[in-house]
C-alpha positions in Angstrom: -1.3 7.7 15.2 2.2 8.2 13.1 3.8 5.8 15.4 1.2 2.5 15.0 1.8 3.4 11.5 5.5 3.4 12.1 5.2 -0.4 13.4 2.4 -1.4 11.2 5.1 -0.4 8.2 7.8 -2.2 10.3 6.2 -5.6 10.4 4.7 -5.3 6.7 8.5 -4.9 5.9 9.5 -8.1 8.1 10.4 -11.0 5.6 7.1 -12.9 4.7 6.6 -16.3 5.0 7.6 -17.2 1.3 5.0 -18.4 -1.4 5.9 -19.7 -4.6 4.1 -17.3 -6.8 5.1 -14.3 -4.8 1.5 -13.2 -3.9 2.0 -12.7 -0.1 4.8 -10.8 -1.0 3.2 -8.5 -3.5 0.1 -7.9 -1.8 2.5 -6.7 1.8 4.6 -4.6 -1.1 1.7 -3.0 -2.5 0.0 -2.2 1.1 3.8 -1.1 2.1 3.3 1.4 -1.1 -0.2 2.9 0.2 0.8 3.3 3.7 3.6 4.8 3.4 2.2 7.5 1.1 -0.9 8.2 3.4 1.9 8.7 5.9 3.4 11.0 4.4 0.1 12.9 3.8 0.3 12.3 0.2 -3.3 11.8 0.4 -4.3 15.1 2.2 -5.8 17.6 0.5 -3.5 20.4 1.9 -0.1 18.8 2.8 0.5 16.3 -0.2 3.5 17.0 -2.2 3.2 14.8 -5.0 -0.5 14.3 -6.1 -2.8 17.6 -7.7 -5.9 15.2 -6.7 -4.6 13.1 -3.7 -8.1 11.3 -3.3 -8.4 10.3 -6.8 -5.1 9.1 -6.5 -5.9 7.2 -3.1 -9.3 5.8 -4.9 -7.0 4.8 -8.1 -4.6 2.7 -5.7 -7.0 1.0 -3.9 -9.2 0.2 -7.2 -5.6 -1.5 -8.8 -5.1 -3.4 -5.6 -8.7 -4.7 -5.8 -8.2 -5.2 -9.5 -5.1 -6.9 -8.9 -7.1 -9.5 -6.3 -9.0 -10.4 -9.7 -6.0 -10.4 -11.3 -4.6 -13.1 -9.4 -1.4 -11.1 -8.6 -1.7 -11.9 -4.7 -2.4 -16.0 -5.5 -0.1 -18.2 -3.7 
């Protein structure tokens, strides 16, 4: 599993196509964020290292990203 994330991570990093409000670009940096911290376990109860509630944290990130849809913040 650790290595489809490696590549999923690798072609979220590739340069995007580019938008002129930046929203493909924000919305890949923002998904780069979460998987890269669920990765790392910083979402698993027993082997996080940064997070005293990792799923509150996890539901907190994907509520902003879903706010941030509303937002606009991923427009082109």
């Amino acid at each position: 599993m650790e290595d489809t994330l490696n590549k999923f991570i690798e072609e979220l990093e590739k340069n995007p196509p580019e938008d002129k409000n930046n929203g493909y670009k924000n919305l890949m940096n923002d998904l780069i964020e979460v998987v890269k911290e669920a990765k790392d376990f910083e979402f698993d109860d027993f082997r996080n290292e940064k997070y005293a509630m990792p799923k509150v944290e996890l539901r907190n990130k994907l509520l902003k990203l879903a706010q941030n849809v509303v937002n606009g913040r991923y427009d082109n």
